[in-house]
KEMIRO-631490 format. One record per residue (C-alpha): x, y, z; residue in three letters. Coordinates in steps of 0.001 Angstrom, whole numbers, plus 500000, padded with zeros to 6 digits. Layout:
BEGIN
XYZALA...
% end
This chain:
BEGIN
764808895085366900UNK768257896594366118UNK771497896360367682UNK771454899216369760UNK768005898081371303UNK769044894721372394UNK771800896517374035UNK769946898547375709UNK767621895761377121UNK770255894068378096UNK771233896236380261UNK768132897150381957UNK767792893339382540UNK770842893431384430UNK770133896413386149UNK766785895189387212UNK768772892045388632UNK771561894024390125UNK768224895749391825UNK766717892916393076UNK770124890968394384UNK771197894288396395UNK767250894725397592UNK767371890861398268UNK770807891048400109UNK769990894210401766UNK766543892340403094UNK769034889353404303UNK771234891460406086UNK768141893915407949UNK766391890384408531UNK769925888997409967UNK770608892372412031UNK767248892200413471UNK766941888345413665UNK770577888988415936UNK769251892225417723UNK766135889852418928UNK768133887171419983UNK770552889211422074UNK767708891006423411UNK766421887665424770UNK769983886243425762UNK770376889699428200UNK766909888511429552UNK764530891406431106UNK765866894532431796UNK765305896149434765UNK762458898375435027UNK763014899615438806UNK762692903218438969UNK762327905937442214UNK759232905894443525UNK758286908147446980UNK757846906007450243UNK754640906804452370UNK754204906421455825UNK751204905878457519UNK749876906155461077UNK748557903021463343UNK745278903758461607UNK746259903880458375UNK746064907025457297UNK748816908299455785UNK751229909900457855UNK753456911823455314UNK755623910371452066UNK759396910753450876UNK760381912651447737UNK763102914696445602UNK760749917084444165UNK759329914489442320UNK755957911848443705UNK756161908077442439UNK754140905645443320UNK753593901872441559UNK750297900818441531UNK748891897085439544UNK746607897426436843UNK743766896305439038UNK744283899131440925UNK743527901405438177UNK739963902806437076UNK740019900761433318UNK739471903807432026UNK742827904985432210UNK743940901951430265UNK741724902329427903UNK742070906257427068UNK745610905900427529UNK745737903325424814UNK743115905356422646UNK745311908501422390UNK749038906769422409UNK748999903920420633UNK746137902462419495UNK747098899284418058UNK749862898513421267UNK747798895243421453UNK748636894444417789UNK752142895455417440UNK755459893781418861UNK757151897281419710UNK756902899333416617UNK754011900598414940UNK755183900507411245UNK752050901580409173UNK751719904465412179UNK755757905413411305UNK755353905388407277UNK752154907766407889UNK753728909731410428UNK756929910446407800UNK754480911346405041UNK752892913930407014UNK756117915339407900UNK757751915661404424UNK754263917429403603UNK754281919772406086UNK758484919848405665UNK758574919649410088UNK758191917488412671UNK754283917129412934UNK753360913980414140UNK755027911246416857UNK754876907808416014UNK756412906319419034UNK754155903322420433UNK753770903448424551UNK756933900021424531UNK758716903137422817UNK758330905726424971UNK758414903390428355UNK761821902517427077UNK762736906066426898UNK761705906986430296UNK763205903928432024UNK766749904279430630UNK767801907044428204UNK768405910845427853UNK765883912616426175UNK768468914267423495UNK767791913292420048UNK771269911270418414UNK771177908355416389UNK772666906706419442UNK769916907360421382UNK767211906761418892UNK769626902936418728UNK769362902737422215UNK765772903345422231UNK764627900707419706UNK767157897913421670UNK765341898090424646UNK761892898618423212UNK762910894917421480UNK763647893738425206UNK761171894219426641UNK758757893512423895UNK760746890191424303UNK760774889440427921UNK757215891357429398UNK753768890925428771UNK751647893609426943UNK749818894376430417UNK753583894507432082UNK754299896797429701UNK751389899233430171UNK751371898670433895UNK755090900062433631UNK754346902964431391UNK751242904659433581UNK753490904176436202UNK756639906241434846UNK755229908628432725UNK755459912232433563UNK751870914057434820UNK753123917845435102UNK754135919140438352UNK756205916934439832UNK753914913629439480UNK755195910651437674UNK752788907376437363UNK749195908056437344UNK748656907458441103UNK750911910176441955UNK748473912283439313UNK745336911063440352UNK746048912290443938UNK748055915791442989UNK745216916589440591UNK741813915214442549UNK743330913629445555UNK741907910441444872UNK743644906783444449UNK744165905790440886UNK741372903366441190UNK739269905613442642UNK739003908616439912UNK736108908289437657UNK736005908258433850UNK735750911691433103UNK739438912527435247UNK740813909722434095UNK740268910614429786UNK741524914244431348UNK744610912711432801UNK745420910955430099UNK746165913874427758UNK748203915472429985UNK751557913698429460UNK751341914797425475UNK752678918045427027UNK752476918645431069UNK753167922654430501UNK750419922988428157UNK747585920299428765UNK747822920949433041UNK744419922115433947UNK746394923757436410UNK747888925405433269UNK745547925841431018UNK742008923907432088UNK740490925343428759UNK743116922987426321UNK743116920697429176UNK739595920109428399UNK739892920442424643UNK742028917283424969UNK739692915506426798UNK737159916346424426UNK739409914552421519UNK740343911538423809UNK736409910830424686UNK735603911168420605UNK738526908416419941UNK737436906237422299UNK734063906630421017UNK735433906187417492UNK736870902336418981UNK733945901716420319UNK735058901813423879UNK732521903824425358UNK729478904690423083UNK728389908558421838UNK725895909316424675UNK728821908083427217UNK731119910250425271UNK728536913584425938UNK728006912464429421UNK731860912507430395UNK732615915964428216UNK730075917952430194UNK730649916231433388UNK732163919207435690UNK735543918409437249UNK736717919757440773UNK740411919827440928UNK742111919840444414UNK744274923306445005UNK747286923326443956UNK749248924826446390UNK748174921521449336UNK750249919479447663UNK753155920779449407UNK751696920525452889UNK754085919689455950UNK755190916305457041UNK752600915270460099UNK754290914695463669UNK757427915884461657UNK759554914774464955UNK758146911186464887UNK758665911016460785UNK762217911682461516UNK763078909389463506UNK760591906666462259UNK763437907254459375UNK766182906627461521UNK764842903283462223UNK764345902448458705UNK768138902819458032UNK768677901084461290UNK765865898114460993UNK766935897645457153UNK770300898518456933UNK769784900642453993UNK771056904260452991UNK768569907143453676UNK768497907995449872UNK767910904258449235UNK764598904362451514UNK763432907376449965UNK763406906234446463UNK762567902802447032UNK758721902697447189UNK758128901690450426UNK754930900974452600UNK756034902179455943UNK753412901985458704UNK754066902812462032UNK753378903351465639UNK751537906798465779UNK747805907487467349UNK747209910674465191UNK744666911271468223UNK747300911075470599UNK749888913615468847UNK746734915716468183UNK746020915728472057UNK750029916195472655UNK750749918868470056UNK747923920822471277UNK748131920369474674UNK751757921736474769UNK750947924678472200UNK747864925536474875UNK750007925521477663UNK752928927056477005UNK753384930619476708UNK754136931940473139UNK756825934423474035UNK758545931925476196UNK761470929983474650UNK761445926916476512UNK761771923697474674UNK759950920735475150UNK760595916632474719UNK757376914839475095UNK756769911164474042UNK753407908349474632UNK754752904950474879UNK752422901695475038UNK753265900066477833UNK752746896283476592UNK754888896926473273UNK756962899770473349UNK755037901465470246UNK755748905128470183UNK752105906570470352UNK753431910663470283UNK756306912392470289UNK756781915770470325UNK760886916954469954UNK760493920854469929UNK758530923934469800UNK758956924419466109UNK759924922084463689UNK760965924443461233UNK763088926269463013UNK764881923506464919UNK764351919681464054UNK766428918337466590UNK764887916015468677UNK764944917075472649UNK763264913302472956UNK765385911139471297UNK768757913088470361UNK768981915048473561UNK770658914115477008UNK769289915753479819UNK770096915042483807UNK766644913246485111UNK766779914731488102UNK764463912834491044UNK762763910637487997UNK765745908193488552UNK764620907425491755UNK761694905062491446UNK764636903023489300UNK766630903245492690UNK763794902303494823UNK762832899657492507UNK766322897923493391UNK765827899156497012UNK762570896967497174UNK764468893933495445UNK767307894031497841UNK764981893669501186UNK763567897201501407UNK759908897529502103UNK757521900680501486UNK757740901081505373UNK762037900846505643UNK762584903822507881UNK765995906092507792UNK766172909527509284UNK765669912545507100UNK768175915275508116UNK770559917545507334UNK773216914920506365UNK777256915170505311UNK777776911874503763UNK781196910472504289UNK782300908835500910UNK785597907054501594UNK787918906540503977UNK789697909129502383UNK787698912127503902UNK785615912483500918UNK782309913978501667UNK779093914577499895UNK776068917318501105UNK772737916768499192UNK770177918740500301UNK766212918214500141UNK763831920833498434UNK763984924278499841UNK765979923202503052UNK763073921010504486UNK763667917827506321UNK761703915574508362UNK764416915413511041UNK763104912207512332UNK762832908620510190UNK760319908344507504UNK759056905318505813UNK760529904813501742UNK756632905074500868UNK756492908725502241UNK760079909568500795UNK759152908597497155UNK756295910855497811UNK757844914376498668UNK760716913324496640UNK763404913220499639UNK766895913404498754UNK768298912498501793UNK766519909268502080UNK767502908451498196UNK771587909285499002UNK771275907198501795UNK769666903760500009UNK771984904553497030UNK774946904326498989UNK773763901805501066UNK773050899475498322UNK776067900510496651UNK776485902556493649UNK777244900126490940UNK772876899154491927UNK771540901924490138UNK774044901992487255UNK772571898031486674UNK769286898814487114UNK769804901542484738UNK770417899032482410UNK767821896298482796UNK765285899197482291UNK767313900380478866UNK768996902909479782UNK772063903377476997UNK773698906243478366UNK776858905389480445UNK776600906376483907UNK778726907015486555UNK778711905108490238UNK778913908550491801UNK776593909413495263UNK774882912395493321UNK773496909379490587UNK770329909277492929UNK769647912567492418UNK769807912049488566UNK773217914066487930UNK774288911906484965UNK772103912773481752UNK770012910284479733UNK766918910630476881UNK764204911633477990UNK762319908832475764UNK764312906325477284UNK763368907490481216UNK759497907107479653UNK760190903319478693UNK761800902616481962UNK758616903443483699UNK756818902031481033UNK758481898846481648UNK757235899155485248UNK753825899183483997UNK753507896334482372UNK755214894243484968UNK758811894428484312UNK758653892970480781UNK761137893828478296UNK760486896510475377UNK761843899154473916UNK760672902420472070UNK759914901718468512UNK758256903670465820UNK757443900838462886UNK755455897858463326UNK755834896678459420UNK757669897618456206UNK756428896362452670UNK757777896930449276UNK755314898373446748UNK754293894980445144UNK753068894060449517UNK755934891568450539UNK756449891991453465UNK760541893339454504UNK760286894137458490UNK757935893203460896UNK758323894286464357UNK758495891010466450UNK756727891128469881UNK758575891266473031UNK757536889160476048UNK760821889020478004UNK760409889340481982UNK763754891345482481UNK762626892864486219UNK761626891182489404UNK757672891334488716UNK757099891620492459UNK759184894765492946UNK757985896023490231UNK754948896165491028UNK755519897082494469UNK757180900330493083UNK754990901205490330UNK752218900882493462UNK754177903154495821UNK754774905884492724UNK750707906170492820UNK751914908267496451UNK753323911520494475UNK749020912085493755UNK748147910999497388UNK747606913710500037UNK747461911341502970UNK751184911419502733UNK751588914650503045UNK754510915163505928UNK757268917792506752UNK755841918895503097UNK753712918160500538UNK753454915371498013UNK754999916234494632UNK752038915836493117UNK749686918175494434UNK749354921030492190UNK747612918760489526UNK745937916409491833UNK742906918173491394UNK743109917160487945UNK743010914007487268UNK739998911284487825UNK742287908254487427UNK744482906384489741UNK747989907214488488UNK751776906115489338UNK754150908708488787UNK757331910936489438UNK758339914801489255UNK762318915631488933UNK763508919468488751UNK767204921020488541UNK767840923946487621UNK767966923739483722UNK765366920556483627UNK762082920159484967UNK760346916181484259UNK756726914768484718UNK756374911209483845UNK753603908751484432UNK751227905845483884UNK748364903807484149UNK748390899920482765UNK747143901443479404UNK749657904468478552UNK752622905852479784UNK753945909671478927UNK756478911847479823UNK757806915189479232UNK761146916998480023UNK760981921092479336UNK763788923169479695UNK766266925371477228UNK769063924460474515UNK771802926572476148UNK772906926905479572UNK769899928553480760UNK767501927976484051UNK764177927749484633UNK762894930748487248UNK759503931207486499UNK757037929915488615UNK754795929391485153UNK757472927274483447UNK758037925390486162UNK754997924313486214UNK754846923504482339UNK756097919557482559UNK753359918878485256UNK750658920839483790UNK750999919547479950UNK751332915843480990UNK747978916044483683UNK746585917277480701UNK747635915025477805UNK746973911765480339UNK743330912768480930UNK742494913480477526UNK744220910379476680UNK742063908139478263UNK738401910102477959UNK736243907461477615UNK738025904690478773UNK737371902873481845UNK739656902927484479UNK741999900268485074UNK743575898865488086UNK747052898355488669UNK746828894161489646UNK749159892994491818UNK751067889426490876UNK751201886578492999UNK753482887179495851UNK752103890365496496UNK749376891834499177UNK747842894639500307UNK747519895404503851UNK746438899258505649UNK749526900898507066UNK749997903926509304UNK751957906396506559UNK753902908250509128UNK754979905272511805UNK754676902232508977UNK752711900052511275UNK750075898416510282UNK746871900374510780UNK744272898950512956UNK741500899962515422UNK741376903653515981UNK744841904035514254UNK744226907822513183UNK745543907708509497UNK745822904618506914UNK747258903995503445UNK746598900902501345UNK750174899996500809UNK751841896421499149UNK754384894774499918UNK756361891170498761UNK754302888615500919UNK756409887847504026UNK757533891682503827UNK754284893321505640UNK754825895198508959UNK754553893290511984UNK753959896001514332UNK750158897611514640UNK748357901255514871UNK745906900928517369UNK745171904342518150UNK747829907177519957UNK749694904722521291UNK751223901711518819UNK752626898305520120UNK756007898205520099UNK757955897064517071UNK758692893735517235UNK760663893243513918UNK763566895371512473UNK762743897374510156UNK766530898430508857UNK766570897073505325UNK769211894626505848UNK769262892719508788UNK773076892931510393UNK775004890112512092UNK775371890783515749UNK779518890279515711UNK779561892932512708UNK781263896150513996UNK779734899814513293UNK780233901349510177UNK780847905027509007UNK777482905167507551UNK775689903665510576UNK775225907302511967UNK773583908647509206UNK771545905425507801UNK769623906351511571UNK770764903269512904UNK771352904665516233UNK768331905981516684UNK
% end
């Protein structure tokens, strides 16, 4: 071998080594890099793999009730609650060795780069599902080196810090569906309106192909490529022996219904109830509204979709279409406060605010069962007697005066019992125990029966001058259903978060807040509005729906000019409704007057179809005795008329009806006995003391 050879050797020797110590230091350094990437991957620990997902609400039966979103569904859902054969075609068509692999599928990459330099373009993907959950969790779908960086860190974390079924579970929950839908449950129920678990085999190979391009493989699309894909996912599962070849055939020719596209973007139910189940969300969890919608939540709540059924079409089959009145119905459950129906408005589209909740109307004569309730607790009886006339109250020593008058100019002009002035709803008789009480009565009983609004100790307060919610007037006589106990409206019973724990849970309230005696006592003299046998210088309230209604009922009419009110109950259900306009209009029809009655006869009766009656039950410390309505004496022997009337034992009417002629009172019957040294008042003349 000559010179010149040896040379030439010798340098492809060192060559070869120069080689082999930059391949060998180049294979120390990637193995160092990645040997560091790993370890700071696990030092940062697990990222987070929280994204938006829609928050459903459901009605007391569990249906669902509607669902919060930004033009985009997301739902989480376990792998256990997912047909398997999503997994498994999902797996078949994406990344077939995700099992094998810790992230990156390198023989997939090298033969994904061969086919693109043959076909000199981008071809073939080679991203394994870590790869592509990473993508859709955190980064920008631009293509930079800093991305593509970016991409492979956090496929190494969580490769590093989730299991292979967290991982998957993840992915078919983030991974766009077409239309809106991320996460195979929200695709399962835009596409067959099923639960993920619940789609069979053939949808779920279908479904699966879809995310390879939403605009192309939608069957809402295209169905023909939609089911071309299918076709191909079926053969590679067939191919990995997932399903076998007649299994394959069977799901290809299996037909597939898909549900219409355009009822996925069906209204919110009871959209006035949604809203302000809402409100309490933000209010009950102290979180932003954006924060509940995008958080995933299980919200189930108080509605009887029966109930806003009946309510919703009761009011639309009542009211007359041309008319422009508004309307602010609610349901309440007397025994918990649970908002059964509400109903804020005509239209929710073309006003959502809430004539129930958000609104402050005057109550008119509905405040005076609240008045009477603190009459009864004070000494009144149903049988107290004051005179109803004409009547200039005196309001200060100051001259002040104050002229109420009753319903179209009628009065009694002689003394009536507080059982017969609940009845027609005399104002006289309510002035007079307001002021006799003293104002500041009603503004606290306002209170113990949860009334927020701040009223004013003003004479005209009995006559419900000072505005409140209407769904708060509901509860108050809901609270004199059930005995006086304490509750308050509330649409939510329980809030989970999408893995089930539990966040809210609305605690049961028990509370006695009212005098259960005079409670009941008033609730039992309200059942008078429906009672002709009190008819006197005019009719009960109550009798243009009387007729109506096969149930024993307590309840209480109010009317200005602007407002007219119906609200009632049995022990099961209370309602009410106030009707009226916006603006500063009145109410002069006969029909729409007539509305508030009308709609709430209705929506009680239907209500309770089918369910049997139920008595109000007195407490202890109450009885019943028969009373003469127009004299208050207790009815016996040939006494002409009699009412089944209760009173606080000790309380009854001494005096007796025995026929024209009754004894002669024996026992007082002012409400509040006065000392004999006490000197007359200003308000003795027109309290009928001297008569």
């Amino acid at each position: 071998m000559d010179a010149m050879t040896n040379k030439r050797l010798r340098l492809t020797i060192k060559t070869v080594r120069a080689c082999v110590f930059i391949a060998v230091l180049s294979g120390l350094f990637a193995a160092t890099v990645f040997l560091t990437v790993i370890l700071i991957a696990k030092w940062q620990g697990a990222p987070s793999v929280q994204v938006p997902q829609s928050t459903i609400l459901f009605a007391n039966d569990g249906s669902k009730l509607g669902e919060t979103d930004y033009g985009e569904k997301r739902y989480w859902v376990q792998l256990k609650n997912m047909n398997p054969a999503i997994l498994q075609a999902t797996v078949a068509i994406e990344d077939q060795n995700f099992y094998d692999h810790h992230g990156f599928d390198y023989k997939r990459m090298a033969g994904a780069a061969l086919a693109d330099i043959k076909a000199m373009a981008k071809v073939q993907g080679a991203s394994t599902i870590t790869q592509q959950y990473a993508r859709n969790l955190y980064l920008e779908h631009d293509k930079t080196w800093k991305r593509k960086w970016n991409e492979a860190f956090y496929t190494i974390r969580l490769e590093q810090n989730y299991s292979k079924d967290d991982i998957l579970e993840g992915y078919l929950n983030t991974i766009y569906y077409g239309h809106g839908a991320y996460g195979i449950e929200a695709a399962s129920r835009l596409y067959f309106g099923k639960h993920a678990k619940d789609i069979t085999d053939a949808e779920a190979a279908l479904l699966a192909g879809i995310p390879k391009g939403p605009s192309d493989y939608s069957p809402y699309v295209n169905e023909t490529k939609a089911k071309e894909r299918q076709k191909t996912i079926l053969r590679v599962m067939e191919k990995q022996r997932m399903i076998s070849r007649k299994k394959a055939d069977e799901l290809i020719k299996e037909p597939l219904s898909y549900q219409p596209l355009n009822k996925q973007a069906s209204s919110k139910k009871a959209p006035y109830f949604y809203d302000n189940a809402m409100r309490e969300l933000e209010k009950k969890l102290g979180m932003t509204r954006e924060q509940i919608e995008t958080s995933g939540l299980n919200v189930y709540t108080t509605v009887n979709k029966r109930l806003q059924r009946i309510a919703e079409e009761t009011i639309t089959e009542t009211v007359n279409a041309g008319s422009d009145i508004q309307i602010g119905f609610s349901a309440i459950d007397p025994d918990t406060g649970k908002v059964l129906a509400l109903v804020g408005g005509r239209d929710y589209q073309k006003s959502p605010f809430d004539r129930t909740t958000q609104a402050k109307r005057q109550p008119a004569s509905t405040i005076k069962p609240l008045l009477y309730y603190k009459a009864i607790q004070s000494g009144f009886t149903p049988v107290t007697l004051m005179k109803s006339e004409e009547t200039e109250f005196q309001i200060d020593a100051k001259g002040e005066t104050y002229s109420p008058s009753n319903y179209n100019g009628y009065y009694a002009n002689k003394p009536i019992t507080l059982l017969q002035a609940l009845a027609l709803s005399d104002n006289i008789y309510a002035v007079k125990t307001h002021l006799f009480l003293g104002m500041n009565k009603l503004v606290s009983a306002a209170k113990e029966f949860g009334i927020t609004a701040p009223l004013q100790a003003l004479p005209s307060l009995a006559l419900g001058t000072e505005p409140v919610r209407p769904i708060e007037m509901v509860n108050a006589y809901a609270m004199l259903a059930n005995g006086g106990k304490q509750i308050e409206p509330t649409f939510i019973t329980k809030v989970t978060d999408a893995a089930g724990n539990v966040l809210y849970e609305n605690p049961p309230q028990h509370k006695q807040v009212l005098d259960e005696k005079a409670a009941f006592v008033t609730a039992s003299m309200m059942t008078g509005m429906f009672d002709k046998d009190l008819n006197g210088y005019t009719s009960v309230t109550g009798r243009t729906i009387t007729d109506r209604l096969t149930r024993t009922y307590a309840g209480k009419s109010g009317t200005t000019s602007a407002d007219s009110w119906m609200i009632g109950f049995n022990p099961k259900l209370a309602a009410g409704i106030w009707t009226g306009y916006d603006k500063n209009s009145t109410i002069d029809s006969v029909e729409e007057k007539s509305y508030a009655k009308t709609i709430w006869a209705e929506f009680m009766e239907d209500a309770l179809k089918g369910e049997p009656e139920t008595a109000f039950k007195p407490p202890k410390g109450v009885t019943g005795v028969y009373i003469d309505p127009t004299t208050g004496y207790t009815s016996g022997p040939g006494c002409a008329a009699k009412h089944y009337t209760y009173f606080i034992e000790g309380t009854e009417p001494s005096n007796v009806c025995f026929g024209s002629e009754p004894v002669k009172q024996t026992k007082d019957q002012n409400p509040v006995k006065e000392k004999p040294a006490s000197p007359k008042k200003w308000w003795d003349k027109w309290l009928g003391r001297n008569h």
